[in-house]
C-alpha positions as CSV (number, residue, x, y, z in Angstrom):
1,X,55.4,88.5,152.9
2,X,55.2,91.9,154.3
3,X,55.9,90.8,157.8
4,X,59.2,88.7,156.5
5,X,60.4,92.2,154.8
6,X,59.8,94.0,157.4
7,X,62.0,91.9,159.8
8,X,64.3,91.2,157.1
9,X,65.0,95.3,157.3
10,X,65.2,95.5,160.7
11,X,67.8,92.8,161.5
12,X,69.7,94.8,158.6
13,X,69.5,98.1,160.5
14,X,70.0,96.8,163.8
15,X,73.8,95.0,162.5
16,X,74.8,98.1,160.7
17,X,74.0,100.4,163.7
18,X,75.6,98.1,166.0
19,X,78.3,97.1,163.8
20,X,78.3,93.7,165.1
21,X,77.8,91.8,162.3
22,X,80.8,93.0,160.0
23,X,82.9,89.6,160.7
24,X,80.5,87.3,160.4
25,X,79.2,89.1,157.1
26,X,83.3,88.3,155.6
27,X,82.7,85.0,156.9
28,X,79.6,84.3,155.0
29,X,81.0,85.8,151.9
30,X,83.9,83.6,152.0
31,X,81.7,80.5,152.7
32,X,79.5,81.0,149.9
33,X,82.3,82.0,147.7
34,X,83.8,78.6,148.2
35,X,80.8,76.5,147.1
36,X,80.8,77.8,143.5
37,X,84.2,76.5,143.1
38,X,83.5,72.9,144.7
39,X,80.0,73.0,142.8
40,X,81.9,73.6,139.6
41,X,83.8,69.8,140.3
42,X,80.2,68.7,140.2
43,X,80.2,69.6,136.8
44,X,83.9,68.9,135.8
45,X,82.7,65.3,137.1
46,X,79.0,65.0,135.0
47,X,81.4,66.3,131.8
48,X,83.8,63.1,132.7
49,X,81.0,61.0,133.6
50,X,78.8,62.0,130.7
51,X,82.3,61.7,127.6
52,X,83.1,58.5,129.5
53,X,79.3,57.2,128.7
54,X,79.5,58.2,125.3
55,X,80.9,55.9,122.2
56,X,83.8,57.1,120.7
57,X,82.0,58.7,118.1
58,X,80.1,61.1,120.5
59,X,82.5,62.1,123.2
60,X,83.4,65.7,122.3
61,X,80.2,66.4,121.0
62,X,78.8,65.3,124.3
63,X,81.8,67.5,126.2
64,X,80.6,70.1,124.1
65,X,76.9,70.5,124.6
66,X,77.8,69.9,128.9
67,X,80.2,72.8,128.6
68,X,77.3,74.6,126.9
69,X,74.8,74.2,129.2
70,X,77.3,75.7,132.1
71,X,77.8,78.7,129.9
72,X,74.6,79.4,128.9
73,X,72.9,79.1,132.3
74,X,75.1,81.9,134.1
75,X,73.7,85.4,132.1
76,X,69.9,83.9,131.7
77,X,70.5,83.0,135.5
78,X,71.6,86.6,136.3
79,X,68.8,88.4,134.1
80,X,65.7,86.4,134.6
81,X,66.1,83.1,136.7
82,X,67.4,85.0,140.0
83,X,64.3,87.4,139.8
84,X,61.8,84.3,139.5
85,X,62.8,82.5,142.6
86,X,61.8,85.2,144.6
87,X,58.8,86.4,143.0
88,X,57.3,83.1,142.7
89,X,57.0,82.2,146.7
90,X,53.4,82.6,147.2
91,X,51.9,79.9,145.1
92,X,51.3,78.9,141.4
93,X,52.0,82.1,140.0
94,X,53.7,85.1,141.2
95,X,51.4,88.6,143.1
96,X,51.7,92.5,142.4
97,X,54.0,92.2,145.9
98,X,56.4,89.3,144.8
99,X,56.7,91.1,141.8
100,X,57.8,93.5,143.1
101,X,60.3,91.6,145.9
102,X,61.7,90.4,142.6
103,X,62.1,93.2,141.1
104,X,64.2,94.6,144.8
105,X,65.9,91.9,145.4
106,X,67.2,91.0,141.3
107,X,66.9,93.2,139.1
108,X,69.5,93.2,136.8
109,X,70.0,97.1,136.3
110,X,69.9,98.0,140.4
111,X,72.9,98.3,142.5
112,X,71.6,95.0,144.0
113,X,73.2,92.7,141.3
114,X,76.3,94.5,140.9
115,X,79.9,95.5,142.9
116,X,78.1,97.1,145.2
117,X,80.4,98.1,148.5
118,X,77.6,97.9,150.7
119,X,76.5,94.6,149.9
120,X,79.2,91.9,150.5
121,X,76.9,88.8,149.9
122,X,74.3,89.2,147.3
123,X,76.8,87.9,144.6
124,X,78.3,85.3,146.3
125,X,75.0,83.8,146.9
126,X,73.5,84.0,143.7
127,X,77.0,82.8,142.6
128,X,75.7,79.4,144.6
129,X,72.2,79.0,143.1
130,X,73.4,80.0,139.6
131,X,75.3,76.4,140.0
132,X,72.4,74.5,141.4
133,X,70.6,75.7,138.5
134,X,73.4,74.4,136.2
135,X,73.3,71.4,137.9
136,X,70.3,70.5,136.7
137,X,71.2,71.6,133.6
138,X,73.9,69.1,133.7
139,X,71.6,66.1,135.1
140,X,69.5,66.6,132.0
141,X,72.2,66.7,129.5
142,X,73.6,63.0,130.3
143,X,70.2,61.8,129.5
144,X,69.9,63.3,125.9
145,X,73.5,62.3,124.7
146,X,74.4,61.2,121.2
147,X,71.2,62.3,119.4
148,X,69.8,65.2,120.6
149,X,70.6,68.9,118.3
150,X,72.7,71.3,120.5
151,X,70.5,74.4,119.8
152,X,67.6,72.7,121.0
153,X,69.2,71.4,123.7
154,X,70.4,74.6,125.0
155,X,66.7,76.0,124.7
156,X,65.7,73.2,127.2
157,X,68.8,73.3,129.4
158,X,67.9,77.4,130.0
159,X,64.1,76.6,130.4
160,X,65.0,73.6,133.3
161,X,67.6,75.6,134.5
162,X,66.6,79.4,134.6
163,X,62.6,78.7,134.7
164,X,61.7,74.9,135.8
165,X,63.5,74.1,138.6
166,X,63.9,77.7,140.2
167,X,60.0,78.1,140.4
168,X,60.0,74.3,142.5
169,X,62.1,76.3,144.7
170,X,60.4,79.3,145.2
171,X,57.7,77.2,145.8
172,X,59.4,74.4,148.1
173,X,63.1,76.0,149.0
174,X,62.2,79.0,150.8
175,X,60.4,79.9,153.9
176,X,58.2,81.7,152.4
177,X,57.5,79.3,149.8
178,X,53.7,78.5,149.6
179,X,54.7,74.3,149.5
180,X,56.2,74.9,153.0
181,X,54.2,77.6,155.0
182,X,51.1,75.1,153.6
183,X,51.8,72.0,153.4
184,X,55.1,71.7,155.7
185,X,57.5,70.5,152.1
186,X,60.7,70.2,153.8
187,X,63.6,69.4,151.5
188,X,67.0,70.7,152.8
189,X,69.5,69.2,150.1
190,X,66.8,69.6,147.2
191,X,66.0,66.0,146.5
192,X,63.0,67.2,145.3
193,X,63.6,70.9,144.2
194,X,66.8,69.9,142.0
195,X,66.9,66.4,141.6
196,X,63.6,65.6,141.2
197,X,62.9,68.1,138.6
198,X,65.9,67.7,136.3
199,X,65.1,64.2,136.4
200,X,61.6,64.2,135.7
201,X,62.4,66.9,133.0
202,X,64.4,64.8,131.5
203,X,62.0,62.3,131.1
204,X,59.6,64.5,129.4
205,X,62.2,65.5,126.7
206,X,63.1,61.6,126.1
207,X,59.7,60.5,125.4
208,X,59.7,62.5,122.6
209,X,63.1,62.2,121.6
210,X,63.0,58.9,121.6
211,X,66.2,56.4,122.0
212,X,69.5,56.2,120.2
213,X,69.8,54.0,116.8
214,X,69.7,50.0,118.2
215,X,69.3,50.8,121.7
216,X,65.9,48.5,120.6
217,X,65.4,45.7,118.8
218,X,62.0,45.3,116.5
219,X,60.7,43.2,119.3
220,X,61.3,45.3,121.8
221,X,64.5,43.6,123.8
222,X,67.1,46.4,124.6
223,X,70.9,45.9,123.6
224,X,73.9,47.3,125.7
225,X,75.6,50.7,124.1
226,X,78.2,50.9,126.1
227,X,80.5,54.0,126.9
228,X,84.0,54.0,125.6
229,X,85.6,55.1,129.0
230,X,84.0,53.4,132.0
231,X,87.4,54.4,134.3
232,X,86.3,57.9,133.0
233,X,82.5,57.6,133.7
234,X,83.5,55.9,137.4
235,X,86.0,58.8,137.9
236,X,83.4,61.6,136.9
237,X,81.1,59.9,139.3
238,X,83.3,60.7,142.3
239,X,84.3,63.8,140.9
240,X,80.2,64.5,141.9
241,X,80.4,63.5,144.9
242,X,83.6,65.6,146.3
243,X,81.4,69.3,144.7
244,X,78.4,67.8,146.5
245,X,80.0,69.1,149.9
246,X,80.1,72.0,148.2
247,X,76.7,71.8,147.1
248,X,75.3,70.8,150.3
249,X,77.2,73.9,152.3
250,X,75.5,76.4,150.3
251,X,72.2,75.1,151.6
252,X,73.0,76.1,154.7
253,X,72.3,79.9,156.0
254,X,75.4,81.3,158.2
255,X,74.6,82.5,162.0
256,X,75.0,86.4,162.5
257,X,73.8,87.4,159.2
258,X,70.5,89.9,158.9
259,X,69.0,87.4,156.9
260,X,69.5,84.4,159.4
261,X,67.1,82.9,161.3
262,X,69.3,82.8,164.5
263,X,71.9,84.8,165.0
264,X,74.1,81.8,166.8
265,X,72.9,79.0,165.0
266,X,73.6,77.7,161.8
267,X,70.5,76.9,160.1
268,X,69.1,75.0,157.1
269,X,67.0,77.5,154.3
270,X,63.8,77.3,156.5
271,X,65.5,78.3,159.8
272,X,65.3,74.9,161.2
273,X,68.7,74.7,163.3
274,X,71.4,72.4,162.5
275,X,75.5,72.1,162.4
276,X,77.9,71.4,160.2
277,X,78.7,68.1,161.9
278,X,75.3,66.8,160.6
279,X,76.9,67.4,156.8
280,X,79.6,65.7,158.0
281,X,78.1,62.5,159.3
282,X,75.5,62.2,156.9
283,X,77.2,63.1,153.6
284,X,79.8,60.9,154.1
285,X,77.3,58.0,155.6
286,X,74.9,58.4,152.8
287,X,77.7,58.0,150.5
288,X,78.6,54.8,151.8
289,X,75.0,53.6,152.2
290,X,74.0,54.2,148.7
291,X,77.9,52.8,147.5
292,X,76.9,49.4,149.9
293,X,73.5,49.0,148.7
294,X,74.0,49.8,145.2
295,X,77.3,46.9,145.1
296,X,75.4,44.0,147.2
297,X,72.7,43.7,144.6
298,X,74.4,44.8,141.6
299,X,78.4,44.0,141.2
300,X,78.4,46.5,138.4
301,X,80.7,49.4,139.0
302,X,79.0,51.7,137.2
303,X,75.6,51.3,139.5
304,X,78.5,51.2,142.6
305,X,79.2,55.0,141.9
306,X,75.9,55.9,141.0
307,X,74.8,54.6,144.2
308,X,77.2,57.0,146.3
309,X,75.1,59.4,144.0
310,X,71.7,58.0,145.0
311,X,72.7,57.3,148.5
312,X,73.3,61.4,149.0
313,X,69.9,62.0,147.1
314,X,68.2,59.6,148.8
315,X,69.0,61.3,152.4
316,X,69.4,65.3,151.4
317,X,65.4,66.2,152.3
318,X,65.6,65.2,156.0
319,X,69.8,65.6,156.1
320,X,69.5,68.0,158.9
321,X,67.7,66.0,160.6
322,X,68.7,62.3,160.4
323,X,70.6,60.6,163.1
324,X,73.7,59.2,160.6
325,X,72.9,55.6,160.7
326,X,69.6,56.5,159.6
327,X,70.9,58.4,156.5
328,X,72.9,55.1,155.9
329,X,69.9,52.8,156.4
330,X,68.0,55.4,153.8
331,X,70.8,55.6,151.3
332,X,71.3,51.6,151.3
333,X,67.5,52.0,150.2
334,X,68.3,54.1,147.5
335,X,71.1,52.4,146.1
336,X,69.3,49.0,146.4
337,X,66.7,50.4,144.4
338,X,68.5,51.8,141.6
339,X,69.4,48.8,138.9
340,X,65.3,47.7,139.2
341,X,64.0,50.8,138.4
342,X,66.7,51.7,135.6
343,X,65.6,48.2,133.7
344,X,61.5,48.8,134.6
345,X,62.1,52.2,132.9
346,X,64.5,50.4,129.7
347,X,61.5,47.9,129.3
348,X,59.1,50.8,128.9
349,X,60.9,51.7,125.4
350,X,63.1,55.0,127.5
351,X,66.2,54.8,126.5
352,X,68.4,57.0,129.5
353,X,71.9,56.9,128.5
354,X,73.1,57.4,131.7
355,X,70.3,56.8,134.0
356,X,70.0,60.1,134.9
357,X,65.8,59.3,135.2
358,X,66.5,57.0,137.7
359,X,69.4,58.9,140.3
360,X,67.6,61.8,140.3
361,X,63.7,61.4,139.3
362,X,63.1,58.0,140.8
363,X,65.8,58.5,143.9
364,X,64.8,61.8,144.0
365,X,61.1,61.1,144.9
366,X,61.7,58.5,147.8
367,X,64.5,61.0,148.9
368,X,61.2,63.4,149.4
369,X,59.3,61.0,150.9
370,X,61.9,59.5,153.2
371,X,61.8,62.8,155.0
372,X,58.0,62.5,155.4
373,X,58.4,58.9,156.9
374,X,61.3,59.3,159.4
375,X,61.3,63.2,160.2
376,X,57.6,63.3,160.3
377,X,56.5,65.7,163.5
378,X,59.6,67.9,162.8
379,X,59.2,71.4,162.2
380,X,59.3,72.5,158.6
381,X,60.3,76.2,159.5
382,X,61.6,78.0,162.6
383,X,59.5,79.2,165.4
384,X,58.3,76.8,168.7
385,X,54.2,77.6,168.0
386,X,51.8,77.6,165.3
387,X,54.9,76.4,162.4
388,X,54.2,73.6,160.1
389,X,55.8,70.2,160.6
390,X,57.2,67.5,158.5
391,X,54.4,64.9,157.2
392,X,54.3,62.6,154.6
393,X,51.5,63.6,153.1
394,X,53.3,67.0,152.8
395,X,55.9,65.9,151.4
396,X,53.6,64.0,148.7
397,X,51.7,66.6,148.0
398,X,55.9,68.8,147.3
399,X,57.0,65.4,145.2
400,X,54.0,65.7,142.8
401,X,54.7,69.5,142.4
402,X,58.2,68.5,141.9
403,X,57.3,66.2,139.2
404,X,55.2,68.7,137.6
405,X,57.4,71.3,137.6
406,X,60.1,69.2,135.9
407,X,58.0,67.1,133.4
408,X,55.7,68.9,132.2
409,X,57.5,71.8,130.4
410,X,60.3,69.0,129.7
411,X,57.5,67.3,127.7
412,X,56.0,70.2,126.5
413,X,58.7,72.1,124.9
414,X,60.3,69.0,123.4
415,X,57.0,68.0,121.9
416,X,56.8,71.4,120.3
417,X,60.4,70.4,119.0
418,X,59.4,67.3,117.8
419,X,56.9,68.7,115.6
420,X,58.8,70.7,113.8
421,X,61.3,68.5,113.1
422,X,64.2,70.4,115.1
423,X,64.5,68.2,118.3
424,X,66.9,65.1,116.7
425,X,70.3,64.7,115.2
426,X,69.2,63.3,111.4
427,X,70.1,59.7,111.2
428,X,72.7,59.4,108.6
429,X,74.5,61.6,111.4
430,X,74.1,59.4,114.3
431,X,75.5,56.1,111.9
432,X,78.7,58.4,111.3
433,X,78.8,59.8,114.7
434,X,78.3,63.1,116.0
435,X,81.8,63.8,116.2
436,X,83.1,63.4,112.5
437,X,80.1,65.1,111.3
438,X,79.1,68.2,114.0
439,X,83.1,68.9,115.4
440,X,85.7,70.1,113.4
441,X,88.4,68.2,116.2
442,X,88.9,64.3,116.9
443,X,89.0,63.0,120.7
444,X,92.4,60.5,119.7
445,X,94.7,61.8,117.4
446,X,97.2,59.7,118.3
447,X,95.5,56.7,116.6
448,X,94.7,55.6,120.0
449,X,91.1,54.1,119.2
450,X,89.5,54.7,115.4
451,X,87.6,57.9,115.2
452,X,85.0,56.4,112.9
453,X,83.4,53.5,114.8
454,X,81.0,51.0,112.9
455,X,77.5,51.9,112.7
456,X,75.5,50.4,115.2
């Protein structure tokens, strides 16, 4: 760690006595400055994806709670959830010195996290992790719809999305991350470190909140509650995918800058060299390969988008490495896969509303381990001796951590909930609907569709 700050300061000193690196430092600020906005489609597309899944009775207290979870992870982002991603690089719990790098690099009083003059980037770039951390936020909230309380929910959303998921990529999502200089975890578009963890967080907090009234039957046989909007749902699904270029730029460091690892090559967040033509190629070919594989075995639109979805996820750790038809080959994969797992996880009593278990927890882990299987030998960081390289047993090792990291406060915290009897929406509110009873608005005033559906 001390060696790393060290040359951190240096490359710092050397641009501003030089002077050289003024451009490129506008350029960075720029590119990271235009993530947040395509990262905030993401989330303009899980709020269509997530209303459009919810019966008519639901949908703007659904809207409502995903709006909430954006709002809510920006200031616990800024005071705590910044500081813990770097003070928790060198294993399971943070040191006197990554305190202290915390405390340097995030702290909420200093100049650091502020409009500071001298410091064109800092912002910008926690701008971009703040919406990775909402996006898990966001992953998590489809799961929980149309029965879970909102104040509890935003307690879990902040915990997943300013704790959970930010100490996965301390751990697994830095160079210096203990996962990586170990073990070799490689996991450029955070299959693991985002995906992964929402969705296995998720899962946690369903257990115990258990499934929506007559999802199940007394003998255990699941009935279809459908969404009122599947155009809607389909629509917010591809609304994901156009913010996912934005979310798969900001992994991606900018050459020139004093915290590059090469100063004329773009790189990925270890410092293993790449392009922007790889994003290119293997966005848009994973899209199509999980979109392919998703349709041949399925028909079902809504498993079509979701497989564009779980094509991306299924390619992201090794993404800077994969030759594109070998992104496609892995994202066919992992849109194949998605229908069997979603019903093997329905027949197990988990009722995911919009199978946000599966995309991300399920795709999430063979995303990992894809990386392990066909970029195994690669290096993991920068540097031609003595760096660790991609295995698979590496990568296992990350995916359990990743799991961990995501379940088991997910099940934890929601236990606690459960307990005391604050986790659910009462019944008698779930037979009238969340809407008429928790929102003082109707979706369709216009008499377009009855605002009080039957009880199911």
């Amino acid at each position: 760690m001390e060696e790393q700050l060290a040359e951190l300061a240096a490359k710092v000193a050397a641009l501003e006595a030089a002077g050289s690196g003024t451009p490129n430092f506008v350029i960075a600020e720029v590119y990271y400055y235009v993530t947040i906005p395509l990262m905030v489609i993401i989330h303009a597309g899980f709020l269509a994806y997530e209303m459009g899944a919810s019966r008519l009775k639901n949908v703007l207290a659904s809207g409502i709670k995903n709006i909430l979870a954006f709002a809510f992870m920006m200031p616990t982002f800024y005071f705590f959830g910044w500081f813990v991603y770097w003070a928790w690089t060198p294993g399971l719990l943070p040191t006197a010195e990554s305190w202290q790098v915390g405390i340097d690099f995030a702290n909420p009083a200093g100049a650091v996290m502020g409009p500071n003059l001298g410091d064109t980037i800092t912002g910008v770039f926690w701008g971009a992790f703040a919406l990775f951390a909402a996006t898990t936020a966001s992953i998590f909230s489809g799961s929980v719809i149309e029965r879970i309380r909102v104040s509890s929910f935003i307690v879990l959303a902040i915990v997943l999305g300013s704790f959970a998921w930010v100490v996965a990529a301390a751990w697994g999502w830095s160079a210096s991350g203990w996962l990586v200089t170990e073990y070799g975890y490689h996991d450029f578009g955070a299959a693991g470190v985002v995906h992964m963890v929402a969705g296995f967080f998720a899962l946690g907090v369903l257990i115990n909140l258990g499934p929506r009234l007559g999802k199940f039957n007394p003998d255990g046989t699941a009935n279809d509650l459908s969404g009122h909007n599947m155009p809607l749902t389909v629509i917010g699904l591809m609304m994901i995918m156009v913010g996912f270029f934005g979310f798969l730029m900001a992994c991606v460091l900018v050459p020139g800058q004093a915290w590059s690892f090469d100063a004329g090559m773009w790189t990925s967040i270890y410092g293993t060299k790449m392009t922007l033509s790889t994003l290119a190629f293997n966005i848009l070919m994973g899209f199509a390969g999980g979109v392919i594989g998703a349709w041949a075995f399925t028909r079902d639109p809504f498993w079509m988008m979701s497989g564009a979805l779980a094509g991306i996820i299924s390619c992201a750790s090794g993404m800077d490495f994969f030759w594109p038809p070998m992104a496609f080959a892995v994202a066919f994969a992992g849109g194949a896969m998605l229908a069997p797992l979603a019903k093997i996880l329905e027949n197990m009593g988990i009722d995911d509303a919009v199978g946000a278990v599966t995309v991300h927890g399920f795709i999430g882990v063979w995303g990992v381990l894809a990386c392990g299987i066909f970029a195994s030998g690669y290096p993991a960081l920068s540097g031609d001796v003595g760096v660790p390289t991609i295995s698979l047993y590496g990568q296992a090792v990350g995916a359990l951590m990743m799991f961990l990291c995501g379940f088991v406060p997910g099940y934890v915290i929601s236990l606690v909930m459960r307990i005391l009897g604050i986790l659910r929406v009462d019944d008698e509110s779930q037979m009238a609907g969340l809407d008429p009873v928790k929102v003082p608005l109707v979706a369709y005033p216009e008499g377009m569709a009855s605002h009080h559906t039957p009880a199911e």
